[in-house]
Backbone as a chain_set.jsonl record, in Angstrom:
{"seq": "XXXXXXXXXXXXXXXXXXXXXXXXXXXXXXXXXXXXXXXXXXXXXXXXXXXXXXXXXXXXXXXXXXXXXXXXXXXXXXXXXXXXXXXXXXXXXXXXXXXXXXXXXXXXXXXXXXXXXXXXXXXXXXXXXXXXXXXXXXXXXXXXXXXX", "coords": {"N": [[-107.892, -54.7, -152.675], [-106.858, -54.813, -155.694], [-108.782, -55.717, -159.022], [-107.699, -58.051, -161.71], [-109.407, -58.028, -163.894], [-109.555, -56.066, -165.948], [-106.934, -55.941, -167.155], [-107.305, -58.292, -167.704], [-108.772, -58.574, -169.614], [-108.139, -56.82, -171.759], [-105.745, -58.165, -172.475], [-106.701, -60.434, -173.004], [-107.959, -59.467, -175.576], [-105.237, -58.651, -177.077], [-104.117, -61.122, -177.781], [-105.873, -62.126, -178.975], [-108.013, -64.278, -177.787], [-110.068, -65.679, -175.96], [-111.131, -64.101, -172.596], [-110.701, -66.386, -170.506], [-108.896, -67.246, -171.547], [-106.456, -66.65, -170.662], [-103.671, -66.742, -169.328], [-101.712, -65.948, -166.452], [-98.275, -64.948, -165.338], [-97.469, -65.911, -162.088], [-95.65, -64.729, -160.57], [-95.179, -62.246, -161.44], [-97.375, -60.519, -160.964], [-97.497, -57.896, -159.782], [-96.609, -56.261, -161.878], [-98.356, -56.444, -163.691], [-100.535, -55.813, -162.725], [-99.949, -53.028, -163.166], [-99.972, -52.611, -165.585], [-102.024, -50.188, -167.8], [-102.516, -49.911, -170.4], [-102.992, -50.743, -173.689], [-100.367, -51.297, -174.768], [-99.022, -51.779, -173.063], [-99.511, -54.093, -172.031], [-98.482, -56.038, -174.264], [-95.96, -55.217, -174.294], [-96.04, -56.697, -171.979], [-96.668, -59.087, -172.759], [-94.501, -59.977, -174.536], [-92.518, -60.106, -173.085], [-93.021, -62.55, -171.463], [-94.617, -62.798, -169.452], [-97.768, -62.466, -169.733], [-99.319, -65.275, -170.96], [-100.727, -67.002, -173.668], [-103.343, -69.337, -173.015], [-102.951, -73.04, -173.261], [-104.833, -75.071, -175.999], [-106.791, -77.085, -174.75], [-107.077, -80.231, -176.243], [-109.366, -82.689, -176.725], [-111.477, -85.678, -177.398], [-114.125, -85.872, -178.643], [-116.882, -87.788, -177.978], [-118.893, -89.6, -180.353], [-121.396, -90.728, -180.893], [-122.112, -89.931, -178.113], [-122.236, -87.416, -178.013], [-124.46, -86.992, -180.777], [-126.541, -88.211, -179.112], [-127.126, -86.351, -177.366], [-127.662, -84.069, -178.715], [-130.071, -84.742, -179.956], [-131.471, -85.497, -177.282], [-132.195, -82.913, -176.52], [-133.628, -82.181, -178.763], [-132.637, -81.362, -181.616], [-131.943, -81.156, -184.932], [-134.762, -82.616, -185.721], [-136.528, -81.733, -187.513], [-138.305, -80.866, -190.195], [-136.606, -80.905, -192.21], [-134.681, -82.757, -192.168], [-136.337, -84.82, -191.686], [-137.139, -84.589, -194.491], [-134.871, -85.569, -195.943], [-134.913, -87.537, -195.014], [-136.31, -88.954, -196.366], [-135.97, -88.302, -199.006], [-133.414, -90.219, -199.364], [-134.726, -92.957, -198.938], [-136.137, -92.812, -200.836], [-134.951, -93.232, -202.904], [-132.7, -95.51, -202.382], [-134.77, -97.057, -203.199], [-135.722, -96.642, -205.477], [-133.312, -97.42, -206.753], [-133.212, -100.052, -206.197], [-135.763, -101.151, -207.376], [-134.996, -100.594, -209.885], [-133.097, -102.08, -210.42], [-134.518, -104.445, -210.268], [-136.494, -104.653, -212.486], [-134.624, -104.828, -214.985], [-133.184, -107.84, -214.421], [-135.774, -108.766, -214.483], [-136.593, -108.552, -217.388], [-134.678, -109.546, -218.204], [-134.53, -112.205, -217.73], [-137.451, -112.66, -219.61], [-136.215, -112.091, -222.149], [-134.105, -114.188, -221.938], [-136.609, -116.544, -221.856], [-137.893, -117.676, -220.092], [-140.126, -116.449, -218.913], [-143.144, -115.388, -219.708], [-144.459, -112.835, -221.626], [-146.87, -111.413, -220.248], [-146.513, -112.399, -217.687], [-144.388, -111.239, -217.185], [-145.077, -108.193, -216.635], [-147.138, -108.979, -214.552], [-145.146, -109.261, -212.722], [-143.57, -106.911, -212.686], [-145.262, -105.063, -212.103], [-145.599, -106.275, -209.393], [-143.036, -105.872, -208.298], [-143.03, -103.369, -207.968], [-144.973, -102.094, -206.485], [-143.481, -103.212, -204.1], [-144.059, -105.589, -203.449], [-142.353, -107.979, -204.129], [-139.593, -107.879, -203.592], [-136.529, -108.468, -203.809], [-134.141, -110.297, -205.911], [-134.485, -113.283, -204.659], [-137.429, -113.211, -204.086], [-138.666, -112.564, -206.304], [-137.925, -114.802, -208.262], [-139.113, -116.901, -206.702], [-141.764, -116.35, -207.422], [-141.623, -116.461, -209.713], [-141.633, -119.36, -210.021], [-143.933, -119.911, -208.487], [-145.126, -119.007, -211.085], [-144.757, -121.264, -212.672], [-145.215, -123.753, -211.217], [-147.821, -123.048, -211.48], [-149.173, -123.044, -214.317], [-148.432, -125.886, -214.741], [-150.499, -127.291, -213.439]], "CA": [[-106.991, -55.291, -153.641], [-107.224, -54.952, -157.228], [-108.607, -56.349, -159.824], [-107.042, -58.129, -162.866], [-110.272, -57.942, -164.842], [-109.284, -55.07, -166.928], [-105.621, -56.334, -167.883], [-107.036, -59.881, -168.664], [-109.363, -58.406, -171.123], [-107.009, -56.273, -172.641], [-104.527, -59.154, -173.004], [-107.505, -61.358, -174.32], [-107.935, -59.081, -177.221], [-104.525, -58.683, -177.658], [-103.972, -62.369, -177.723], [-106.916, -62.935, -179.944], [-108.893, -65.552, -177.507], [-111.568, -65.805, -174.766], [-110.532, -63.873, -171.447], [-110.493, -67.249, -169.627], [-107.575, -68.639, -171.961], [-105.272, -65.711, -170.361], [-102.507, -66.853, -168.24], [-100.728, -64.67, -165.852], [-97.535, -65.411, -164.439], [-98.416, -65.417, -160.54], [-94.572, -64.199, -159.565], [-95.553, -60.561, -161.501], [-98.934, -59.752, -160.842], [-97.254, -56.88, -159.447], [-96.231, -55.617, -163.048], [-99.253, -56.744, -164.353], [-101.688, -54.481, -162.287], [-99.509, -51.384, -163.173], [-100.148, -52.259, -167.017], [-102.663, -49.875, -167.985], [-102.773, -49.756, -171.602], [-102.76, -52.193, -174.535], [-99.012, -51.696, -175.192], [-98.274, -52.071, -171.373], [-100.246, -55.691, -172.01], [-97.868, -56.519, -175.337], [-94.817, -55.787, -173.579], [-95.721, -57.855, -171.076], [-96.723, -60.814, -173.644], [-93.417, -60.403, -175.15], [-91.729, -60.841, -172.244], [-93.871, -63.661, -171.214], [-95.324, -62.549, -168.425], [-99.028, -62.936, -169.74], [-99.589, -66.052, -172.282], [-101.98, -67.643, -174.241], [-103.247, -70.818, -172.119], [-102.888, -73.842, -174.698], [-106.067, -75.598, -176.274], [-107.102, -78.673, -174.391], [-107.297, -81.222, -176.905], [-109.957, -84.028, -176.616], [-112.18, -86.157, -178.485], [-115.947, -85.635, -178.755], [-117.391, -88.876, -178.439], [-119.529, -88.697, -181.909], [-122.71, -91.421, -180.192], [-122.857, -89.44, -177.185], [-122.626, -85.821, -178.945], [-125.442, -87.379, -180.957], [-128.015, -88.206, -178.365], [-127.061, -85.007, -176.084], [-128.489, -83.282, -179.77], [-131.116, -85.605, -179.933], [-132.121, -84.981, -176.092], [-132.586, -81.382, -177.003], [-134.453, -81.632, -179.835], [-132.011, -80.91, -182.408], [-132.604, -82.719, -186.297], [-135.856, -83.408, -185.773], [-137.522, -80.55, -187.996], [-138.895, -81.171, -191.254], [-135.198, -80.737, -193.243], [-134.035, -84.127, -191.553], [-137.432, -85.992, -192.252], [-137.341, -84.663, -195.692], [-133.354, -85.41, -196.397], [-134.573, -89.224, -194.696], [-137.443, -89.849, -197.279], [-135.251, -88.575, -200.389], [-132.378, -91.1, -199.01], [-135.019, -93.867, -198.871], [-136.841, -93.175, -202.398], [-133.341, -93.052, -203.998], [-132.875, -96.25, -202.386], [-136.182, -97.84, -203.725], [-135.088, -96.627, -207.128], [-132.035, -98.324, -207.439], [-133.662, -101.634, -206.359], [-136.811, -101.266, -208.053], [-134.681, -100.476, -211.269], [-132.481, -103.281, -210.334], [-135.278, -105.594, -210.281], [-136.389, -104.727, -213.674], [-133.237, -105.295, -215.179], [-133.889, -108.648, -213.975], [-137.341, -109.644, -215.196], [-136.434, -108.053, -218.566], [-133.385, -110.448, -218.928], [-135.77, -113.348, -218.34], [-138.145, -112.509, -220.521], [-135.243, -112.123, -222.862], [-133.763, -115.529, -222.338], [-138.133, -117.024, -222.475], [-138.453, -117.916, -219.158], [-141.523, -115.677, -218.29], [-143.737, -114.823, -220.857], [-145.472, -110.871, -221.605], [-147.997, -111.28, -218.963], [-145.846, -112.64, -216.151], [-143.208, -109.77, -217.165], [-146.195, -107.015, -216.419], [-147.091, -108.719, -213.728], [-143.914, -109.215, -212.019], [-143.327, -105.667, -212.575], [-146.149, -104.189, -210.814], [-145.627, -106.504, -207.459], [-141.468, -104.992, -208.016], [-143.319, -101.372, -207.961], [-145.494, -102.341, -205.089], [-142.175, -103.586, -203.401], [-144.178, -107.355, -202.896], [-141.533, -108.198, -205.103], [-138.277, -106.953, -202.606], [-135.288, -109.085, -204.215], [-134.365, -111.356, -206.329], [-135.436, -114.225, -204.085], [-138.777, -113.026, -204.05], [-138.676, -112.979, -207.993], [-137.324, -116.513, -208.793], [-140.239, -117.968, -206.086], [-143.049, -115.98, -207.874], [-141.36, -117.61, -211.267], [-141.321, -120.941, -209.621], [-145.045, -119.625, -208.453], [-146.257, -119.245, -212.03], [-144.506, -122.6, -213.201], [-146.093, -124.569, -210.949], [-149.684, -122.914, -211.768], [-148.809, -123.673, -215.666], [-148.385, -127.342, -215.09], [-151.635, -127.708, -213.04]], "C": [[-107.57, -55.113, -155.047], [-106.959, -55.456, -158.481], [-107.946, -56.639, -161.05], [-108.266, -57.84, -163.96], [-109.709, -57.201, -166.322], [-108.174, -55.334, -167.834], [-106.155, -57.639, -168.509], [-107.996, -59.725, -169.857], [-109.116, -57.734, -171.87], [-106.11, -57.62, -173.239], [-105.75, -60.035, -173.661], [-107.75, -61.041, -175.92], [-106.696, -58.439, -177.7], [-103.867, -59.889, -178.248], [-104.737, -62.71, -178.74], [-107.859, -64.129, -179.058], [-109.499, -64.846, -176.376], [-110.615, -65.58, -173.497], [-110.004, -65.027, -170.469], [-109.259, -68.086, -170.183], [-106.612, -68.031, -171.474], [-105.024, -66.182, -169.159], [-101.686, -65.435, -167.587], [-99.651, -65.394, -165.074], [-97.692, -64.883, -162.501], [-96.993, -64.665, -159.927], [-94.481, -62.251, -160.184], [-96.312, -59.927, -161.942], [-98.48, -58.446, -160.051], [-97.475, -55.647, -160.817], [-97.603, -55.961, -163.692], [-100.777, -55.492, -163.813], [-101.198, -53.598, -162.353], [-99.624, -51.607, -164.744], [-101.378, -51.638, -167.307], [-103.247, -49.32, -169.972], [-102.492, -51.576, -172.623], [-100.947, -52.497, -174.388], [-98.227, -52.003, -173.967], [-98.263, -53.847, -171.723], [-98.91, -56.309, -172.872], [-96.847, -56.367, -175.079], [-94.808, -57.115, -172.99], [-95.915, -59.279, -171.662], [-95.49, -61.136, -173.985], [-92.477, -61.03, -174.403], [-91.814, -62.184, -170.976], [-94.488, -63.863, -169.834], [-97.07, -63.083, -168.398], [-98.758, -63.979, -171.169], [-100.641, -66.819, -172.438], [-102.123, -69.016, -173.362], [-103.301, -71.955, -173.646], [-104.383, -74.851, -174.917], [-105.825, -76.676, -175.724], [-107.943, -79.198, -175.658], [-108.416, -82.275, -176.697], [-111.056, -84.482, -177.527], [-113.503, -86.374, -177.965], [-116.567, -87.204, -179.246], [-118.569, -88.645, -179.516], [-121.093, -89.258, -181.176], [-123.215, -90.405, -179.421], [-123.268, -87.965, -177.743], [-124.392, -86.238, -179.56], [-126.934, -86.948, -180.319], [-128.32, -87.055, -177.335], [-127.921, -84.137, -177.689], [-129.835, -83.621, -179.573], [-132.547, -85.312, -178.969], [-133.041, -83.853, -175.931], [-133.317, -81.271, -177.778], [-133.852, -81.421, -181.219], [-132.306, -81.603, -183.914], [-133.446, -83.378, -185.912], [-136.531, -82.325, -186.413], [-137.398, -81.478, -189.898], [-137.485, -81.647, -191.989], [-134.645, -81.955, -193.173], [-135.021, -84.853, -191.96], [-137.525, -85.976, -193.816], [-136.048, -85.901, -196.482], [-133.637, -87.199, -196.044], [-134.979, -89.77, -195.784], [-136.348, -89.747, -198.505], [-134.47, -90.152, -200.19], [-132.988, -92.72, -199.607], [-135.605, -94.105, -200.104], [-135.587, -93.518, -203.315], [-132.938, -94.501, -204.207], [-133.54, -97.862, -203.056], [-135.889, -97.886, -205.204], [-134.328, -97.273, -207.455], [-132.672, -100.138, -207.12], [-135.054, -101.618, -207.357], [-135.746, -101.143, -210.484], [-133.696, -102.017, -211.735], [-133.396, -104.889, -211.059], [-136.087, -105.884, -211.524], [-135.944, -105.212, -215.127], [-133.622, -107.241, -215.332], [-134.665, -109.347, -214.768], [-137.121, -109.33, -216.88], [-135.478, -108.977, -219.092], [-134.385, -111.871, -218.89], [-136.753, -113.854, -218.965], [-137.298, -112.693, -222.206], [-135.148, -113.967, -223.242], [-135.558, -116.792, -222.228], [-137.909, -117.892, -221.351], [-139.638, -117.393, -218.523], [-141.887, -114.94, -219.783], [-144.44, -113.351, -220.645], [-145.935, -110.476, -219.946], [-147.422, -111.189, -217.53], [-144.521, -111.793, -215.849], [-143.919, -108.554, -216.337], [-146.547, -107.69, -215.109], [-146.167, -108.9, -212.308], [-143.627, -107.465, -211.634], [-143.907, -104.883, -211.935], [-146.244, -104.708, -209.763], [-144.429, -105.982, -207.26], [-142.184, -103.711, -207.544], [-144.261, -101.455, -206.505], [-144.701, -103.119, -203.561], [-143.094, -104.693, -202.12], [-143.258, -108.265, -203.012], [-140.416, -107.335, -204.229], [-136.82, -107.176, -203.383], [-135.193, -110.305, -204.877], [-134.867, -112.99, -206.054], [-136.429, -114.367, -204.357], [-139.148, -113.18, -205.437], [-138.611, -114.013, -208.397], [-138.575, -117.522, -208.03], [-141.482, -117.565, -206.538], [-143.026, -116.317, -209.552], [-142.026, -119.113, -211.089], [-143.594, -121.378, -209.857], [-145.665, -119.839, -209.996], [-145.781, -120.195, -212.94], [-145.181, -123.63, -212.871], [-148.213, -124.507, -211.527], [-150.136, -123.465, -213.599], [-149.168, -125.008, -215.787], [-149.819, -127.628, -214.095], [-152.6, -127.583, -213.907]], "O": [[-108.751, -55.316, -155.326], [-105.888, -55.664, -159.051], [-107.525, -55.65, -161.65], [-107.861, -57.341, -165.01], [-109.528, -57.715, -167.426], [-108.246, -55.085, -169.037], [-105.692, -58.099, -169.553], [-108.056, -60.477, -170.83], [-109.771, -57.798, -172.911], [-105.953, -57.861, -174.435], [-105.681, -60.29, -174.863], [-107.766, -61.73, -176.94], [-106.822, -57.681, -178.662], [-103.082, -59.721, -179.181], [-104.339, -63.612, -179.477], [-108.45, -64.929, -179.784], [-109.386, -63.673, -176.022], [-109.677, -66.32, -173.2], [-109.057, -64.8, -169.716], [-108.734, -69.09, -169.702], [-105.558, -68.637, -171.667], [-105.75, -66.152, -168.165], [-101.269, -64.383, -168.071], [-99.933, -66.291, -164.28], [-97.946, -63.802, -161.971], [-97.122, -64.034, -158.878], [-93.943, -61.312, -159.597], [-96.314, -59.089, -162.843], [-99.479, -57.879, -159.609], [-98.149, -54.617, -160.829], [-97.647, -55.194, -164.653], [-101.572, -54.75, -164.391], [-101.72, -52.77, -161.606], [-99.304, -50.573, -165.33], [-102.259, -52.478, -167.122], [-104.123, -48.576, -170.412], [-102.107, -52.725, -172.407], [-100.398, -53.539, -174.031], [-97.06, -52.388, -173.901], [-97.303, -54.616, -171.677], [-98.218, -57.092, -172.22], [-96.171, -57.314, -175.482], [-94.139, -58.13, -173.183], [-95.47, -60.333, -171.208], [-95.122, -62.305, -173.878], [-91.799, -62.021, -174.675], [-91.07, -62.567, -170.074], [-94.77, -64.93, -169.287], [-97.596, -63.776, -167.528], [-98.166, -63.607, -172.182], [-101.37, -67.254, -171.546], [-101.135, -69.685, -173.061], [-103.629, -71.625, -174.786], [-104.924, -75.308, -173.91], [-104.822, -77.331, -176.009], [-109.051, -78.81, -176.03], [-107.715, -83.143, -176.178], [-111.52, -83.707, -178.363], [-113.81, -87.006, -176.954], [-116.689, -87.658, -180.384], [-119.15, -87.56, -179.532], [-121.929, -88.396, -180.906], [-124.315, -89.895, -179.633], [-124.412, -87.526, -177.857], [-125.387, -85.87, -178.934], [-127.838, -86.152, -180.571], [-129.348, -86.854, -176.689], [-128.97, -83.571, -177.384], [-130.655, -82.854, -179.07], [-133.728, -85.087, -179.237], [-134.169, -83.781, -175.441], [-133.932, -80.204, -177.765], [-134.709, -81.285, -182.092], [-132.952, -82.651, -183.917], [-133.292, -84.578, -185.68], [-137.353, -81.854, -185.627], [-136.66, -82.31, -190.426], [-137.385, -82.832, -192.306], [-134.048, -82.32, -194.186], [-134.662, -85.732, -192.743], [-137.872, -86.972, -194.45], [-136.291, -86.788, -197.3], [-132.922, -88.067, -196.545], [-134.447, -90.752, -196.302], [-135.862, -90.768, -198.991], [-134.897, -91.134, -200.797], [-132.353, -93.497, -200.319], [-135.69, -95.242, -200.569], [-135.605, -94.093, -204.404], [-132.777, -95.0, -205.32], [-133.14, -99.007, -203.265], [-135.829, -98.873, -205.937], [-134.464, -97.867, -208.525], [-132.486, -101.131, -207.825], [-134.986, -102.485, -208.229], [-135.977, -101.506, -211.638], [-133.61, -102.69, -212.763], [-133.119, -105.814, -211.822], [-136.415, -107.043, -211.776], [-136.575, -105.742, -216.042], [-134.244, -107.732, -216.274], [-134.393, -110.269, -215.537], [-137.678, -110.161, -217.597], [-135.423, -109.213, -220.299], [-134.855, -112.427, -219.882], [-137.055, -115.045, -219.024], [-137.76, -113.304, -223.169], [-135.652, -114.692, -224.1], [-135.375, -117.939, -222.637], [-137.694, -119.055, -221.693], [-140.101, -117.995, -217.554], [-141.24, -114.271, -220.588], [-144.863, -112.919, -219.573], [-145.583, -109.74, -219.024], [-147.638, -110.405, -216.606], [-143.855, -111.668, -214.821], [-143.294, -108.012, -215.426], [-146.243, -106.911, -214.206], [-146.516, -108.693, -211.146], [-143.517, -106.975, -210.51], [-143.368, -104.034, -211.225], [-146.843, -104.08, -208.89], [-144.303, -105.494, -206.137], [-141.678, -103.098, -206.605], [-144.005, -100.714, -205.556], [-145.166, -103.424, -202.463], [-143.048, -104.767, -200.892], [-143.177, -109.24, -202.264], [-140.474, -106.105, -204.265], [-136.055, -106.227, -203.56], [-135.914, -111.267, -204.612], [-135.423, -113.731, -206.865], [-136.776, -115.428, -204.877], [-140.021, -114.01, -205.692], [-139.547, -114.263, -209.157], [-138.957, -118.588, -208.514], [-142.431, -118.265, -206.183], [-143.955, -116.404, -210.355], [-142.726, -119.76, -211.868], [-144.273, -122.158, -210.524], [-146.548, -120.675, -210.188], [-146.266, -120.127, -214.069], [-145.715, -124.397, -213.673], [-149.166, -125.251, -211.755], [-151.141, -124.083, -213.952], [-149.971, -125.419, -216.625], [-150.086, -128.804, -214.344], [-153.738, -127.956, -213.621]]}, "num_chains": 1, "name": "protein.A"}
């Protein structure tokens, strides 16, 4: 008996897709193993004998995709560790500038004098100093040491 091989990879690249998306109608696989050329094939598309199979649709869970990368090895090379640290200095910047901001306005309105500006600023840069919380209790901090 013989094979379709030859017609379904003709009709795949007349079709444009992957031999396995080619349909054959099963009532004329007769006519189909006597097509021996492309234009035999493109008849027979026209008259819908061979057709494109249709894309199965579905949705790529994004988590599991993920950790099937992951599994493998995939984004774990330098480009990904680099692309994390920028992310996280960028981060640091905007709070550290934040927190500036900040100590600069209180100094402003003469709640913290020179000293306790400077050194506010270098526990912000040593991120002892995280958020304003941490700021207002290291105020509080050098209020109480004042009145002792």
């Amino acid at each position: 008996m013989k094979t379709l091989s030859t017609q379904r990879r003709m009709a795949a690249s007349v079709l444009g897709v992957g031999a396995n998306k080619v349909w054959f109608d099963p009532l004329r696989i007769t006519e189909i193993k006597e097509a021996i050329t492309k234009a035999d094939i493109g008849t027979l598309i026209k008259e819908g004998a061979i057709k494109k199979r249709p894309k199965i649709g579905f949705k790529r869970r994004a988590g599991r995709f993920r950790q099937q990368r992951k599994r493998k090895g995939r984004g774990r090379g330098f480009g990904k560790k680099r692309l994390i640290l920028k992310n996280k200095k960028r981060l640091h910047a905007v709070k550290i500038r934040d927190l500036r901001k900040q100590i600069r306005a209180l100094r402003g309105k003469g709640e913290i004098n020179r000293k306790q500006e400077d050194k506010l600023r270098r526990l912000a840069k040593a991120s002892v100093v995280k958020n304003q919380k941490d700021l207002m209790e290291r105020i509080n901090q050098f209020k109480q040491n004042k009145q002792k």
